[in-house]
N, C-alpha and C positions, 0 to 999 in steps of 0.2 A: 704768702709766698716769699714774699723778702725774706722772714726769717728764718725757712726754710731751706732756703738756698744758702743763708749763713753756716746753718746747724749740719748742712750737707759737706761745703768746706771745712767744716772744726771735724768733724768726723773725718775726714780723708786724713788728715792730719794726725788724728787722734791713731787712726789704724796705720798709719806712715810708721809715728811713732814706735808703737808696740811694735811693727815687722822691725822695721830700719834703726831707730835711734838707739844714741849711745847715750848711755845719762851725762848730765852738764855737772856747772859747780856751784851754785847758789843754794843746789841741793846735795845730798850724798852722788845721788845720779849723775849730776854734773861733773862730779870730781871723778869717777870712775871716767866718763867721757874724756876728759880732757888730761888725766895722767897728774892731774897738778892737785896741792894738799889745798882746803878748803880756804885759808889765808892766802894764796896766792888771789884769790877775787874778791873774798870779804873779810874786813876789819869784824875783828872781836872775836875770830873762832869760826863760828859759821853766821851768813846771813842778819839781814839781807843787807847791812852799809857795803855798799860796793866801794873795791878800790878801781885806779883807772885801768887793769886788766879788768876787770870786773866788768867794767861798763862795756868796754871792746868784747866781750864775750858776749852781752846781753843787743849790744848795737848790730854784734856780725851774727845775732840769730842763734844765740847757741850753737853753733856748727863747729866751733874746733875741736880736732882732736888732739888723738897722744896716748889715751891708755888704752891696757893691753889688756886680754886675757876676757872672760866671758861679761866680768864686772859690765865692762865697757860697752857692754850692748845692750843692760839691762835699765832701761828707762824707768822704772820705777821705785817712788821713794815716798815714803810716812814720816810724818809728824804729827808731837802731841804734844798740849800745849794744859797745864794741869797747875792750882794756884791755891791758893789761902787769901782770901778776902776782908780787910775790918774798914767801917767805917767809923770816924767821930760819933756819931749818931745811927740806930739803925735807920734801913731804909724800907718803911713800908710797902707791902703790896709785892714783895719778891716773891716770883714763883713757886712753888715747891718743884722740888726737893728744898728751895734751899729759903732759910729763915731771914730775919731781920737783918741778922749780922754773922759777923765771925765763921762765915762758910768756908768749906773747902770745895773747888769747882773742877769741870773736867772743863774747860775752856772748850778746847778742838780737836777732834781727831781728823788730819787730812792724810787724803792721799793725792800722790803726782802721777802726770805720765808725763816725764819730760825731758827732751832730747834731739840733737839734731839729724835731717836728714839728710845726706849728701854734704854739699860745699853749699848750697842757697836755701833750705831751710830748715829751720826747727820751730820750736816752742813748748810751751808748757801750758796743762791745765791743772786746776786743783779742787778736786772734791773735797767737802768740810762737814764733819759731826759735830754739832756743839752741845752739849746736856744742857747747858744753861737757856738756850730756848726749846729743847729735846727738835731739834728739827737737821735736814740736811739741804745743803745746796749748793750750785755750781760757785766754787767762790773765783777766786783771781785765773784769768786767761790770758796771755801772750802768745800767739800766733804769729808768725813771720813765714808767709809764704813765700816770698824770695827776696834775696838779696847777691849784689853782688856790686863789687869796683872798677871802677878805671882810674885812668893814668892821666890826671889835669896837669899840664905843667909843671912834670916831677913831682906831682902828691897824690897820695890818695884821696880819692872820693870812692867813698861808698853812700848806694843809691841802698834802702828796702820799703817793705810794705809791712804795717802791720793792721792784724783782726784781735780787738780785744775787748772787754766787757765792763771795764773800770776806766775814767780819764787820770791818767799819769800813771798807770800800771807798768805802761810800756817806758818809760821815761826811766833815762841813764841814772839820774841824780837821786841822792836820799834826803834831799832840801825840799822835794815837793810830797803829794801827799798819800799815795797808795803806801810807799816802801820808809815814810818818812817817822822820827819820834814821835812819842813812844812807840819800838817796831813789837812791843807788848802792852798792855793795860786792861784791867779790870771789866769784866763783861757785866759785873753785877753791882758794883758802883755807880753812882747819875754822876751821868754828864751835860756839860753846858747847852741847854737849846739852841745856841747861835751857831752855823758853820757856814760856809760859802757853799755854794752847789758845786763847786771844782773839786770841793776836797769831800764831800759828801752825800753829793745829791743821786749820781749816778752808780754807783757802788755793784755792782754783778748785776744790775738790773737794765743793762745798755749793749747794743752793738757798735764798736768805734772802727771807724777804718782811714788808717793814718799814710801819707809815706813820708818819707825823712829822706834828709841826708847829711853826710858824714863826711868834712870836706879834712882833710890835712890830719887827724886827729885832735881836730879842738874845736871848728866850726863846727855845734848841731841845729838842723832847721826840719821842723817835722810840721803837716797841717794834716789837718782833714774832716770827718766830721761825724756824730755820732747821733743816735737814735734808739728810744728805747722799745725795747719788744712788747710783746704785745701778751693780753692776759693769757693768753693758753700755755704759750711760751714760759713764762712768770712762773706759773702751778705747777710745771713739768723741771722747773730748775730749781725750786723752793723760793725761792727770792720776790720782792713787792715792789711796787713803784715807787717809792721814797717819796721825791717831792711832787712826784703824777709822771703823766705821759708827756711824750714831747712832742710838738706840733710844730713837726717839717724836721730839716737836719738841723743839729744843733755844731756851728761853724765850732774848730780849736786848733790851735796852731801854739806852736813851741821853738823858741829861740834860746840859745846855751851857746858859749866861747869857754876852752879849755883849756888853762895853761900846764904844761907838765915838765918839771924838773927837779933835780938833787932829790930823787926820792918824796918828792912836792908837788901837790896837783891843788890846782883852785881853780874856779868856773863862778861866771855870774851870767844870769838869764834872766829870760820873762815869759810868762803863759798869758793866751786870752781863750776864753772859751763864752757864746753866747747861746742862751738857752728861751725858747717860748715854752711855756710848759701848761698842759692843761691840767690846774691843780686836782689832789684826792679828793673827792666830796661823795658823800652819803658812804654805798657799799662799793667800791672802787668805781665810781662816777668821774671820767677823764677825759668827756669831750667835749669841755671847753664853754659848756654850756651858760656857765654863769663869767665865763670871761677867763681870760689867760694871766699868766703872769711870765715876768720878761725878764730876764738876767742877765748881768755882761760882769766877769767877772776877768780883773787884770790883776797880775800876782807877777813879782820880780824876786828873787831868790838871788842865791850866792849860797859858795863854798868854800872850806882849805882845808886839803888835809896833808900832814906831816908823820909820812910811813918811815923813814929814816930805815934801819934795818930791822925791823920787824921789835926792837925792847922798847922802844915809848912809841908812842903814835898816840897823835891828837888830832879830832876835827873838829872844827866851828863849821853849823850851818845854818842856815835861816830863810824864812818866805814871810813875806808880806804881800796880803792878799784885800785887793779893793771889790766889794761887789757892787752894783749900782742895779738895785730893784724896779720895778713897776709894777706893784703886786694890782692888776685888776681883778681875780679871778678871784683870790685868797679875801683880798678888803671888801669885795663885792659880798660875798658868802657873810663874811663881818658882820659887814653892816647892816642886812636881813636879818643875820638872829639878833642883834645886838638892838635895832635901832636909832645907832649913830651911823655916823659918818666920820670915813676916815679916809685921809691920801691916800693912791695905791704908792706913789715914789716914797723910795727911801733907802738906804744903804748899808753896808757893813762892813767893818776893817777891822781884822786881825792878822796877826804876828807871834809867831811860833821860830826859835831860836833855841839852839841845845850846844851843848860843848861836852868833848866827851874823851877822857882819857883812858889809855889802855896798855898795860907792860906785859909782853909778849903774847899779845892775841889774849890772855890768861886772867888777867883782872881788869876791871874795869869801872871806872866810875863818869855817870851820867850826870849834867845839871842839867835842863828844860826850863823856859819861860812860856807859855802862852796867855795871850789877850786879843777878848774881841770886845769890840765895841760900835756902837752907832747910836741915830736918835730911838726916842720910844719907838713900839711897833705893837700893840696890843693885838692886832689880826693874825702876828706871828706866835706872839711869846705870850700872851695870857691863855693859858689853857684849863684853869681853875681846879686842877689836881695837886694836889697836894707835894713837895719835892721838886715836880717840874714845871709849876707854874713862875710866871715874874709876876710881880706884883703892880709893879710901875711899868710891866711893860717892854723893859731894856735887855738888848743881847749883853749886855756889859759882864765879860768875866773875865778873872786873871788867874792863874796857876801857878806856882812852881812846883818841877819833878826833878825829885833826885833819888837815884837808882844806882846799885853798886852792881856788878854780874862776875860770877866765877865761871870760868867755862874747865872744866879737867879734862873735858875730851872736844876731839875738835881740830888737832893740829896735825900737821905731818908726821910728827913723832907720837900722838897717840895710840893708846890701845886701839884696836880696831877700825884705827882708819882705816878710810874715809867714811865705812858705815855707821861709825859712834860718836855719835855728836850731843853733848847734854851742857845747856846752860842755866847756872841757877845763879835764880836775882833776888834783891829783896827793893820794892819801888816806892816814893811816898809823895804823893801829892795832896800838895795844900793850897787853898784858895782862900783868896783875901776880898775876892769878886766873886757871885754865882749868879747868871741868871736875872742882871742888875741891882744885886745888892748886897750887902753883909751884913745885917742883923734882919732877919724876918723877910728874906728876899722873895718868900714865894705866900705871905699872906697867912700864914700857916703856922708861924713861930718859928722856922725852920733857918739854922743861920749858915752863910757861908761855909765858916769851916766844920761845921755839922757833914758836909761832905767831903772832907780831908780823909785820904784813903793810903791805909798800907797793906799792898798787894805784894806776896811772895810768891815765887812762879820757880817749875821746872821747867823748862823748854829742847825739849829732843826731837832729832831728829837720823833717819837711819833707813 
């Protein structure tokens, strides 16, 4: 019944939408909404690095207006996301269609409904094809059922609520982790086993219900708390439990301060979110039976970004993210097949940092660091496959990503603005860490930068 009564409000919403909204700017939709060229909200052409109108659009609920004419009431917008894949080494066991190595992918096909309704709501949902797992599902949701300000002592505050299905979806910032670099990467490439549950665990497979507010334009304070749906729910959205089911509300809360001036906006904040989780076991087995596992994960971020008049613009931004585990449920499961015996406590920390230059919306060049690390964890990270196995154990990894993007369409003076948005990149990431190691990390002969990957991508949107 609970998610029923969710799935009942996203639908009101959803059919608001389609009668009432006008599309926003994060998307081509958005920009017919609001009359403004796709740089007015976001750095680089289109999407999704917000600037601080950007965030003011996405905080006051997508509701403003401005444009005119039928565009403006047309809530709906596609994107496809389409790539060239090589690794150092190929990767075995990729699905078909696609082979070892040297693929060409169709990443995503989404579509939007997204727009606001009135003056106190909007939002957006986005449905996703991907070929590379040939599957579909509910991906990112923002719902803001209302909002609206008063008058504190000559500033504004604004009060909203939001319903959404990712933690940090709804969040202003592109320092954390829905909206955060790389805002592309490789679906067919491996990736490092270690992540926090903040930035990974919950992913389209959750219900969050947050409220926030918005004091003077620089104070953000948002809490609330999320819960994940249930398996019928799950098979009817395409999406799976990730790290399992949750057991009770899982508490999250978000603190940000905003300075904005000379064309210059910087923000530093902190997220906490704690999670009891009954982990996967057997054929989707999530209640708890052989014990829980416990999360509390606290992550501090920052910003700067330097928009000047729109011919250079630079941002720094970065999170550091602490998790502190008590895996009972996961080491328990362990140490039944295993044997031994192992602590459930243990931890994880990583740090994800990018910088990123851009002369008129038009070229652009990305650098990216990320690292995690903590002690061994064998109940996590031995999985004894081949590629994504550790060997010793350890989340330990490190990356650099550098990425260049041409956008030709995308601006105000574009051909067919606001509906022709195309950005082409070409991305390279290398690792000196995988998986706790660099020679032979997964037991397998398999080294670090064996998975050093250049990904070329078109990215449109329309």
């Amino acid at each position: 019944m609970r998610f029923r009564s969710v799935l009942l409000m996203c639908l009101t919403l959803v059919v608001g939408l389609l009668l009432a909204a006008r599309p926003v700017q994060a998307l081509p939709a958005f920009a017919a909404q609001t009359g403004q060229p796709c740089t007015a909200c976001h750095i680089g052409g289109f999407g999704p690095q917000l600037t601080p109108l950007g965030r003011a659009f996405k905080i006051g609920a997508y509701t403003q207006r401005g444009g005119e004419g039928w565009q403006s009431y047309m809530p709906l917008a596609v994107m496809t996301q389409t790539s060239f894949n090589h690794t150092n080494a190929g990767v075995p066991g990729n699905a078909a269609p696609y082979g070892p190595n040297n693929n060409f992918a169709l990443d995503q096909v989404s579509g939007f409904l997204a727009g606001g309704i009135g003056e106190h709501t909007g939002g957006f949902v986005q449905f996703t094809y991907s070929n590379v797992s040939n599957s579909s599902n509910l991906d990112n949701t923002d719902l803001r059922p209302y909002t609206t300000t008063f008058d504190v002592g000559g500033n504004e505050l604004r009060i909203g609520t939001t319903v959404n299905n990712n933690p940090t979806v709804q969040d202003p910032y592109n320092s954390t982790f829905a909206w955060g670099y790389p805002y592309i990467s490789s679906k067919l490439a491996p990736t490092p086993a270690a992540s926090p549950i903040l930035a990974s665990g919950f992913n389209n497979n959750s219900v969050g219900y947050t409220v926030y507010a918005w004091y003077d334009r620089s104070l953000y304070l948002e809490g609330g708390a999320y819960t994940t749906i249930g398996t019928w729910a799950l098979g009817r959205t395409g999406n799976d439990f990730g790290v399992g089911s949750s057991q009770g509300a899982m508490p999250y809360f978000r603190a940000a301060y905003e300075w904005d001036w000379n064309s210059q906006a910087a923000h530093i904040g902190a997220l906490y979110m704690q999670a009891n989780v009954n982990p996967v076991s057997g054929v989707l087995q999530t209640d708890g039976s052989m014990g829980r596992d416990h999360y509390q994960d606290y992550a501090f971020d920052a910003g700067y970004q330097y928009l000047g008049d729109g011919t250079h613009i630079v941002t720094v931004q970065g999170i550091y993210t602490y998790e502190n585990q008590n895996l009972e449920g996961t080491t328990t499961s362990f140490d039944n097949a295993n044997g031994t015996k192992f602590g459930p406590r243990s931890n994880l920390n990583q740090i994800q940092v990018n910088l990123s230059y851009w002369y008129q919306n038009t070229y652009g060049v990305t650098f990216g660091w990320q690292n995690a690390w903590g002690p061994s964890n064998p109940a996590l990270y031995t999985t004894g496959s081949q590629v994504t196995n550790s060997a010793n154990g350890k989340p330990n990894s490190n990356a650099f990503i550098m990425e260049a993007d041409w956008v030709p369409f995308g601006k105000e003076d574009s051909w067919g603005a606001p509906f022709a948005n195309l950005k082409l990149g070409i991305q390279y990431t290398a690792y000196t860490q995988f998986n706790g190691g660099n020679k032979n990390y997964d037991g397998f002969g398999r080294n670090a930068s064996d998975n050093n990957t250049l990904f070329l991508f078109a990215w449109m949107a329309f």
